[in-house]
N, C-alpha and C positions, 0 to 999 in steps of 0.2 A: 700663588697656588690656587687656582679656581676650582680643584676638583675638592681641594678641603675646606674645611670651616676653619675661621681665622683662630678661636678660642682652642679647636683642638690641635693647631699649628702650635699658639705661644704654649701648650702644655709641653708638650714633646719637648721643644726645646726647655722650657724649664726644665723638665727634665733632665736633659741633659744638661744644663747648667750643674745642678744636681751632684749629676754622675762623677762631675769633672772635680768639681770638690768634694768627693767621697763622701755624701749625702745620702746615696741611693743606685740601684742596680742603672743601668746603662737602659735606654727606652726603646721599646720593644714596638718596631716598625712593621710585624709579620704580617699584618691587617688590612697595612697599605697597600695601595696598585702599587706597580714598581716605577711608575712615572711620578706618582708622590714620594713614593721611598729616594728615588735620586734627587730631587729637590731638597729634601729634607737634608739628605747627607750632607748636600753644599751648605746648606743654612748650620749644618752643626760642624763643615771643617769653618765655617767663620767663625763662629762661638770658638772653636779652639786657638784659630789665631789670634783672637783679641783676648783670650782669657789671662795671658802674663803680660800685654799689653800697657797697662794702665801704670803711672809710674804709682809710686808707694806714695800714704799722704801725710804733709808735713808734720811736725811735733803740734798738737795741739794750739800750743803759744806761738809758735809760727804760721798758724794757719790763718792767711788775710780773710775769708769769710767767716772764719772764728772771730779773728778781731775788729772787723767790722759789725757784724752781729752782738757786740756786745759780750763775747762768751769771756774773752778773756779781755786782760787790762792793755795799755799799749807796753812796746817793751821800750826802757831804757835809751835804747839807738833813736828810737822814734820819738821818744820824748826831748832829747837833745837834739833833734833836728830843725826843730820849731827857733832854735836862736837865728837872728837875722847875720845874713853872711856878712851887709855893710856897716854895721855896727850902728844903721840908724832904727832906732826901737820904734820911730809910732807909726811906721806901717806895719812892723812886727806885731805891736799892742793893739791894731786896729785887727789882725788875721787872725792872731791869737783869740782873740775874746768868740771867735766862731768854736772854740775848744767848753764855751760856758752854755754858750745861745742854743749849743747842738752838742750836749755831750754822749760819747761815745758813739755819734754818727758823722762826724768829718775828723778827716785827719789833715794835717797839714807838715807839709816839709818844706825846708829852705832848699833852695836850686842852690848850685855848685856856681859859683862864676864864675870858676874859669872854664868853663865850656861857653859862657856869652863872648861877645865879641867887644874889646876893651875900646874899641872906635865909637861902641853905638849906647848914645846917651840914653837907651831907653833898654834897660835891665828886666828879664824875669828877675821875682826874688823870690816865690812861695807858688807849691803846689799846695790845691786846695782841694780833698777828694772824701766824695761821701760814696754810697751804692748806684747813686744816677747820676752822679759830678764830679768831673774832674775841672779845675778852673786854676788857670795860670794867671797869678799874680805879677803884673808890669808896671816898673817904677821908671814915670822919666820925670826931669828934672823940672821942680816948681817954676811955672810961669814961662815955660819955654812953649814956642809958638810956631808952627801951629802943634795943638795938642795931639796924640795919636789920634786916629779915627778907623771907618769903616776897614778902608786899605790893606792897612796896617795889623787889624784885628784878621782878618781873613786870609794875610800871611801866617800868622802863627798858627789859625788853625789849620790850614792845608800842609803846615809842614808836621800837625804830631795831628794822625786820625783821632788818636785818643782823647784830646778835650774836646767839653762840654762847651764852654767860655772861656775866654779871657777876659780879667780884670785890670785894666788901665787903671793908677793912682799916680797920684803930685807925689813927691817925696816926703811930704807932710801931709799926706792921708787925707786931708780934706779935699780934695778934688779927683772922682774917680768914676768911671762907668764899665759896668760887666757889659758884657757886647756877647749875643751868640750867634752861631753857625746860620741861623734864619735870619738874625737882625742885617745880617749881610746881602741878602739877597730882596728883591722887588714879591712882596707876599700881599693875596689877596684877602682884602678885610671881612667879615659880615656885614662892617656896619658903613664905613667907607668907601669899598671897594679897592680895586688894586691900589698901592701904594708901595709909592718907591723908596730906595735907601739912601738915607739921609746924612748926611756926617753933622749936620746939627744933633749931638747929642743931648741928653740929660746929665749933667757932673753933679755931683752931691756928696758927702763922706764916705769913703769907704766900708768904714762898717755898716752903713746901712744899705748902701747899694749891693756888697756882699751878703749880709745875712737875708735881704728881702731874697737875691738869688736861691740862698741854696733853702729857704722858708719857702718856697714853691713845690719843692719836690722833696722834703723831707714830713714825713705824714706823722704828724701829732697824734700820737695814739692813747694819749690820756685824754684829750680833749673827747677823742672819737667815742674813748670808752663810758663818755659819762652820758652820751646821747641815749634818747626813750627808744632803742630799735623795735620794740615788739609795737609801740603806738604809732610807728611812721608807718608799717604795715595794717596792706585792709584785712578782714577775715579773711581766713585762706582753712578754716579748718573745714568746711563743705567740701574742698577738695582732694583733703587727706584719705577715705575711702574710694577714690579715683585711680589714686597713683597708688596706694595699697593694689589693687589688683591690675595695676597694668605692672607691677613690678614680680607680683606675683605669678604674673604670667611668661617675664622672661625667666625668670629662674626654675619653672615650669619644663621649662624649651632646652634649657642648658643642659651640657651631658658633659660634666667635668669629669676627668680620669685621677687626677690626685688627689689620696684617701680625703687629706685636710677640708677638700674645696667640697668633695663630696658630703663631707658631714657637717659642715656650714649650710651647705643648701638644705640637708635634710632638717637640722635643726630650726631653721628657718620656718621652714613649711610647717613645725608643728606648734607655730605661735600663734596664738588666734588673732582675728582682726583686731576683736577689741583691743586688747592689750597694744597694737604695733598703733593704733590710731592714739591710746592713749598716753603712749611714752614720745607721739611725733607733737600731737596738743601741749604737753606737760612739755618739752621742750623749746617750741615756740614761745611759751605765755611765760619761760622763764622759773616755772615753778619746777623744773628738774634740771640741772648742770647736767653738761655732756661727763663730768666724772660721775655722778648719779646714775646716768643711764646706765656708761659703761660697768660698772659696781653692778650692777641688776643683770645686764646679759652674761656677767662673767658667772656669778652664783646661778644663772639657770643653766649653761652649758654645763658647769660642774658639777649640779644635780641631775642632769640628760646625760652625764658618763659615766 
């Protein structure tokens, strides 16, 4: 819509979001040309056709980025999936211990064999899956030759988009290489340059070739949390009066229609410099929590109504 401003676009329809859940009167289009007015209307029968769209969301305890996230525990099903189907433990003992190394960031489930094919000596046995990995656990038989390789790995992936890797182990866990999607293909170095795909792997123990995997891409946030972030930063407070007034200038410009948004901005405008320079400083250096702030602008809006 070029004849309108994008912010007085998303209001209307907010609005109309609004309306549609009994929030607020129906949004009052009398203002517009009628070439904005017809645009609008298509934009708001699509709001209406998505609005029962959405299916309903799971029970809490069944919700996977609940229990990925950590909100809730695993349930029951998922804890008894972790026993191995072939009844040999120490690749189960080696996948398990990703349950210690990474708790409540991978989950692990045994595959069903009988969806494998009972000809081929070389078995999934365990999915392996965090928020950035999925990785399928493959057991072929100790000392049988040649060992899986590139080929092989690049089959399983083309046939489920969904992994990350596959892991190759011995059936006694000591001989095993995670392989991914790139290891497959001819990739150029920094330091090398091009370099092609090799089936001379790395084998090493499972659990270590596994946990170094999925220790890549699972971000240690106690570690992160104990770092100096205000000293790794240079001063930056000479340019907290900069962006005070180039921000005070867009909300200057704005010309919101909904009361709430209208009295945020006013209340805005009536805070002095000082004070917003001193609460962005006192932030920065650590000496005010964002609960602290937020406690401070809640007790002034309360005394500004």
């Amino acid at each position: 819509m070029n004849e309108m401003d994008e912010e007085r676009r998303d209001e209307l329809i907010e609005e109309h979001v609004r309306y549609l859940r009994g929030q607020g009167p129906a949004p009052d289009l009398s203002e517009l040309s009628e070439a904005e007015a017809v645009e609008l209307r298509r934009s708001f029968a699509t709001v209406d056709a998505l609005a029962g769209a959405l299916p309903l969301s799971p029970p809490i305890e069944e919700d996977p980025v609940a229990i990925r996230l950590g909100l809730v525990g695993p349930s029951t099903e998922l804890a008894e999936s972790t026993e191995p189907a072939d009844g040999d433990h120490r690749v189960a003992d080696a996948v398990s211990g990703l349950s210690y190394q990474f708790p409540q960031s991978v989950e692990v489930h045994a595959v069903d064999l009988a969806l494998a094919d009972a000809a081929d000596s070389v078995v999934p046995a365990f999915v392996c899956q965090s928020l950035a990995e999925r990785v399928m656990v493959i057991v072929y038989p100790r000392g049988s030759e040649p060992r899986p390789g590139i080929q092989e790995a690049l089959d399983w992936l083309d046939g489920d988009p969904d992994l990350t890797a596959v892991a190759f182990t011995s059936s006694d866990a000591e001989e095993a290489k995670v392989v991914t999607y790139p290891d497959c293909h001819r990739q150029l170095s920094p330091d090398t340059g091009w370099r092609d795909v090799s089936d001379a792997l790395d084998w090493e123990p499972l659990t270590i070739s596994l946990g170094r995997h999925f220790e890549q891409s699972i971000m240690q946030w106690d570690e992160v949390m104990g770092l100096d972030q205000a000293g790794s930063l240079d001063d930056i407070t000479s340019d907290i009066p900069d962006v005070i007034k180039e921000e005070r200038a867009l909300l200057a410009s704005s010309k919101p229609r909904l009361p709430h948004k209208r009295r945020a901005r006013d209340f805005i405008s009536t805070v002095p410099d000082e004070l917003l320079e001193q609460w962005m400083a006192g932030v920065r250096s650590e000496e005010v929590t964002g609960e602290e702030l937020a406690d401070e602008i809640r007790q002034r809006v309360q005394a500004a109504s």
